[in-house]
C-alpha positions, 0 to 999 in steps of 0.5 A: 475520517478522522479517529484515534486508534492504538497500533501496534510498534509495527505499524504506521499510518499514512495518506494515501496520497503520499504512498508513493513519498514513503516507497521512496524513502531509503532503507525504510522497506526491504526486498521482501516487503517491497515483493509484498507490495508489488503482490498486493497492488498487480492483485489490485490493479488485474481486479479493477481491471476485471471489473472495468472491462465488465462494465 
């Protein structure tokens, strides 16, 4: 999909599939938003994990 939207100077956009690409760049994120996004992806995974095993 593609749309124009207004964000806010704290945010940015960016494809899923290079995540990895901008976790990797140096001094971009700090040890608290990195704490953040592990907390956010273990949630993730245990939740597709939960369902996969429903299945």
């Amino acid at each position: 999909m593609v749309s124009t939207q207004v964000v806010s100077p704290e945010c940015f956009v960016v494809e899923p599939n290079n995540i990895y690409q901008v976790l990797k760049e140096p001094d971009f994120f700090n040890v608290d938003d990195y704490r953040r996004i592990i907390q956010v992806a273990t949630g993730k995974l245990s939740e597709l994990t939960g369902m996969a095993s429903q299945r």
